[in-house]
matplotlib code that plots the C-alpha trace (Angstrom):
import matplotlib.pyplot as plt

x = [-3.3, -2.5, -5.2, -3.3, -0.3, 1.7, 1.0, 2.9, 2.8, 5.5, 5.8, 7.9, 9.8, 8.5, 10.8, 14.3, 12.7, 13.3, 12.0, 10.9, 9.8, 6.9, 3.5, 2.7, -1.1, -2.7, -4.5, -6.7, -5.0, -8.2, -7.2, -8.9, -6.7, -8.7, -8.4, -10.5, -12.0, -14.2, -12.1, -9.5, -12.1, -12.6, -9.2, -8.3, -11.1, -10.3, -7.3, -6.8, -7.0, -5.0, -2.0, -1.8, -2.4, 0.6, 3.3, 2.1, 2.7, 6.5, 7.5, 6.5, 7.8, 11.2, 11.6, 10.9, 13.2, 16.0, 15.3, 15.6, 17.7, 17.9, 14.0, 11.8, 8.5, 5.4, 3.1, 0.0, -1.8, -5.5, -5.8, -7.3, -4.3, -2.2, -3.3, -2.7, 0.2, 1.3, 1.7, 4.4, 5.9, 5.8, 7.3, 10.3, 11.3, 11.2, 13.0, 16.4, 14.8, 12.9, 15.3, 13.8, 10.1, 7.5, 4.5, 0.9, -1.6, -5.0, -7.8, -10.3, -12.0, -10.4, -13.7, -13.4, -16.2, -16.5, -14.9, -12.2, -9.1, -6.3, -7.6, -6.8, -7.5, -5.8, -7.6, -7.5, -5.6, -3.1, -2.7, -1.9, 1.3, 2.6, 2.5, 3.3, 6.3, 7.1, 6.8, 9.6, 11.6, 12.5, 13.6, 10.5, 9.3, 4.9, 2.9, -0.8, -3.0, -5.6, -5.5, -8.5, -10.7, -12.0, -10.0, -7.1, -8.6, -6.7, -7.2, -6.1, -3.3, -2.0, -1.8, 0.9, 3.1, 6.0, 5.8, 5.3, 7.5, 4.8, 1.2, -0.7, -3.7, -6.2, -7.3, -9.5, -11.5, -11.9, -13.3, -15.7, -16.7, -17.6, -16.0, -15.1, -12.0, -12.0, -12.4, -10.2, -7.3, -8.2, -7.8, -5.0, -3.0, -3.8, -2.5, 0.6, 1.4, 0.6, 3.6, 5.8, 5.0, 6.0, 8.6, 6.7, 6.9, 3.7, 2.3, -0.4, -2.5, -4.3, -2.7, -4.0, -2.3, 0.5, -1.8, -2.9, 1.2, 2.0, -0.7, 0.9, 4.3, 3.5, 2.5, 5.4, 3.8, 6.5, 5.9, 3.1, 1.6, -1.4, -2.0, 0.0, 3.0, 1.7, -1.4, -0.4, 1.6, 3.7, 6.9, 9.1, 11.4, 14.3, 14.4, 12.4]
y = [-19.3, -21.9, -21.2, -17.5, -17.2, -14.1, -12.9, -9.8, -6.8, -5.1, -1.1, 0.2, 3.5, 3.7, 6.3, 5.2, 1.3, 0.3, -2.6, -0.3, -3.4, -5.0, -4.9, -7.9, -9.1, -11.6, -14.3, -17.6, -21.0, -21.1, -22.7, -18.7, -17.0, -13.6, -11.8, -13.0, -10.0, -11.3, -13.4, -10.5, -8.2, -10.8, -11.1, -7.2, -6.9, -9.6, -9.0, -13.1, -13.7, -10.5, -11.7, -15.4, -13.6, -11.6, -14.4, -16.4, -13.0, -12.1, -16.1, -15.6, -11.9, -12.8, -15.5, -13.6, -10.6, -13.4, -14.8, -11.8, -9.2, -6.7, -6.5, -3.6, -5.0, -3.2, -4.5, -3.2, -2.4, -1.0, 1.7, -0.7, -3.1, 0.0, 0.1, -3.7, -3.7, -6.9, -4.7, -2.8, -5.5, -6.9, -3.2, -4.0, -7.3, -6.6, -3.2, -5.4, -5.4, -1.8, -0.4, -3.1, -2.9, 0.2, -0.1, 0.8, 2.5, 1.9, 3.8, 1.9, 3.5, 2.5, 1.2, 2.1, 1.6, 3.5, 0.5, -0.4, -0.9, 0.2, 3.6, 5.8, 9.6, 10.9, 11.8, 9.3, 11.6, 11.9, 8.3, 7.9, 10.6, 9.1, 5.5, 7.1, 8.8, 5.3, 3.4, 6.5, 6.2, 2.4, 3.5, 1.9, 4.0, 5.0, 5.2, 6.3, 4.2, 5.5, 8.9, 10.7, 7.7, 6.6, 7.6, 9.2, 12.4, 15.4, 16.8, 13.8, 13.0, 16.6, 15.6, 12.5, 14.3, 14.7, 10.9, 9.7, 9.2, 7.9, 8.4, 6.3, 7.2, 4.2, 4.4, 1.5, 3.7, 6.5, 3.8, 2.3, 5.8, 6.4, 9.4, 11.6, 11.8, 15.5, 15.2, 12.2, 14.9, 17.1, 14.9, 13.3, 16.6, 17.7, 14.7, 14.6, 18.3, 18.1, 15.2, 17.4, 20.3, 17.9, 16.0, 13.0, 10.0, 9.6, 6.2, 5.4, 2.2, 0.3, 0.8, -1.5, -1.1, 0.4, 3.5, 4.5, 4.1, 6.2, 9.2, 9.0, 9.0, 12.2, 13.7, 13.3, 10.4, 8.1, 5.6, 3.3, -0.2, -2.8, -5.6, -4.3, -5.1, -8.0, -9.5, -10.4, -13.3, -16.0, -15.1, -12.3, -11.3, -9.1, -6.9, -4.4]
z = [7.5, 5.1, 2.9, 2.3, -0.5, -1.6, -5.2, -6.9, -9.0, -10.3, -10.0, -12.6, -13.9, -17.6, -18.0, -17.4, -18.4, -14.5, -12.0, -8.9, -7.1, -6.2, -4.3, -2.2, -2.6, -0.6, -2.5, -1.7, -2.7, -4.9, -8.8, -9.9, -6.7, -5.4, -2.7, 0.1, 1.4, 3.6, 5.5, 5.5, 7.6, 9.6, 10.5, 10.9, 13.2, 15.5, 18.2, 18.2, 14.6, 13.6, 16.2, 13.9, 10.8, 11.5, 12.9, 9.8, 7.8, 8.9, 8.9, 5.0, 4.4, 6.2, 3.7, 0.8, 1.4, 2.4, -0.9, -2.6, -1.2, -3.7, -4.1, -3.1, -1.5, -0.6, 2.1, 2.9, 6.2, 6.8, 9.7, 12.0, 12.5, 13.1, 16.5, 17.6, 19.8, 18.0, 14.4, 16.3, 17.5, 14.0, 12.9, 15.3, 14.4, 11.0, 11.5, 10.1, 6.5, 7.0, 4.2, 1.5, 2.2, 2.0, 4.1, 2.2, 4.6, 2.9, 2.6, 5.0, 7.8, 11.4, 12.6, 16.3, 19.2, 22.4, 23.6, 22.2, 24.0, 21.9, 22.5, 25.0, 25.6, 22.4, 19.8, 16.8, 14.7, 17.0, 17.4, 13.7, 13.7, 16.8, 14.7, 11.4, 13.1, 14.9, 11.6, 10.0, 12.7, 12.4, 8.7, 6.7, 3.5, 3.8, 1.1, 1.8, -1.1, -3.4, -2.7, -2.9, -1.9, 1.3, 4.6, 2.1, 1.3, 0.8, 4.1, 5.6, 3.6, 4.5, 8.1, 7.2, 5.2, 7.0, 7.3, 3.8, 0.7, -1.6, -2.5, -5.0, -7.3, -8.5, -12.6, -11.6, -8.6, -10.9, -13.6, -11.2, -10.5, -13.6, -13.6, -16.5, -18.8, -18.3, -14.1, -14.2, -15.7, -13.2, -10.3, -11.4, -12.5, -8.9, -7.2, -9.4, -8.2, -4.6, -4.5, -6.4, -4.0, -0.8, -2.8, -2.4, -5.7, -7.4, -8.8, -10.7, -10.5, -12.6, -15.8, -17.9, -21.7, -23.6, -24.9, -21.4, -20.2, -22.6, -21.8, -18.5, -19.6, -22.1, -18.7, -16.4, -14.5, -14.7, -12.0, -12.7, -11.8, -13.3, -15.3, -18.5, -16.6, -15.0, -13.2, -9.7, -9.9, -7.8, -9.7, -9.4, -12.6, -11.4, -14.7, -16.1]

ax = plt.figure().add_subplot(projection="3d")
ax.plot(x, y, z, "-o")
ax.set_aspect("equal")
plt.show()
């Protein structure tokens, strides 16, 4: 995995002017760095590859929060590699710095055959509480990403909440969709109450200048992330 680095993106309060932490994003060792989606896939959907993804992974992520103790971090994980023995594994041996880092559940569909063997007679569904429960348990912080898009729809993201602390709503989705400023208020007005109703925090991605931080702000969402706080980046500031 030497071709991989760790980028980041802060997540801050805009309201009391605070450093929430930041998201760790994968990133090619490219001079441009992106994220190497293909090659990613690859790697999810392959038992082998996942298993030296993931040493590779915690050798990297242990150094980081041992360089930076004080840090919040925020990995994420796609459905699929929730169900690899070895990401529980990975779970437990990290469980030491559980308190500093929040664990992302994307929006990606599982991807399951008849045959595949990390599932047994339970249902999918259940399979995900009894991990989402196993992931609370060891004292890690969940956040489902992107709400509202792909396998985080409402009715699934109802099913996790007992589990979850944080939920996250992507500008750039809804601007890819096209959708409009009227719908986007709509969803986003929604979202923000359903995490007020479970007492969940509610961030919003893809921020991308002052004037649309601001709009935010003027609503009550406070907790934000994008590139007008910073495009990922191999440096971590410790302020606000």
């Amino acid at each position: 995995m030497e071709d991989l680095q760790f980028h980041f993106q802060p997540k801050v309060d805009v309201q009391n002017k605070r450093l929430m932490g930041y998201e760790v994003l994968l990133r090619n060792n490219e001079q441009n760095p992106y994220y190497p989606a293909a090659k990613m896939a690859e790697v999810i959907h392959d038992r082998k590859e996942h298993s030296l993804f993931l040493k590779w992974f915690q050798e990297e992520l242990m150094r980081l929060v041992d360089l930076c103790p004080t840090v919040q971090f925020s990995i994420n994980f796609a459905p699929k590699q929730l169900f690899y023995p070895e990401t529980h594994v990975f779970f437990t041996e990290m469980q030491p710095y559980a308190k500093q880092l929040t664990i992302e559940i994307t929006e990606d569909a599982p991807f399951f055959t008849a045959s595949n063997d990390t599932i047994n007679s339970l249902t999918i569904d259940q399979h995900f509480l009894s991990i989402f429960a196993s992931i609370k348990e060891k004292g890690y912080c969940i956040a489902l990403d992107d709400v509202g898009s792909g396998r985080n729809s409402l009715e699934e993201v109802l099913k996790y909440t007992p589990y979850l602390d944080q939920i996250k709503f992507s500008m750039v989705n809804c601007s890819k969709k096209k959708i409009n400023e009227a719908t986007l208020q709509l969803f986003l007005h929604a979202w923000k109450r359903f995490s007020e109703d479970y007492q969940l925090d509610f961030i919003i991605e893809g921020v991308e200048n002052q004037e649309m931080s601001d709009e935010l702000k003027e609503q009550g969402m406070f907790l934000q992330q994008g590139y007008y706080f910073g495009k990922p980046s191999k440096c971590i500031k410790t302020g606000y």
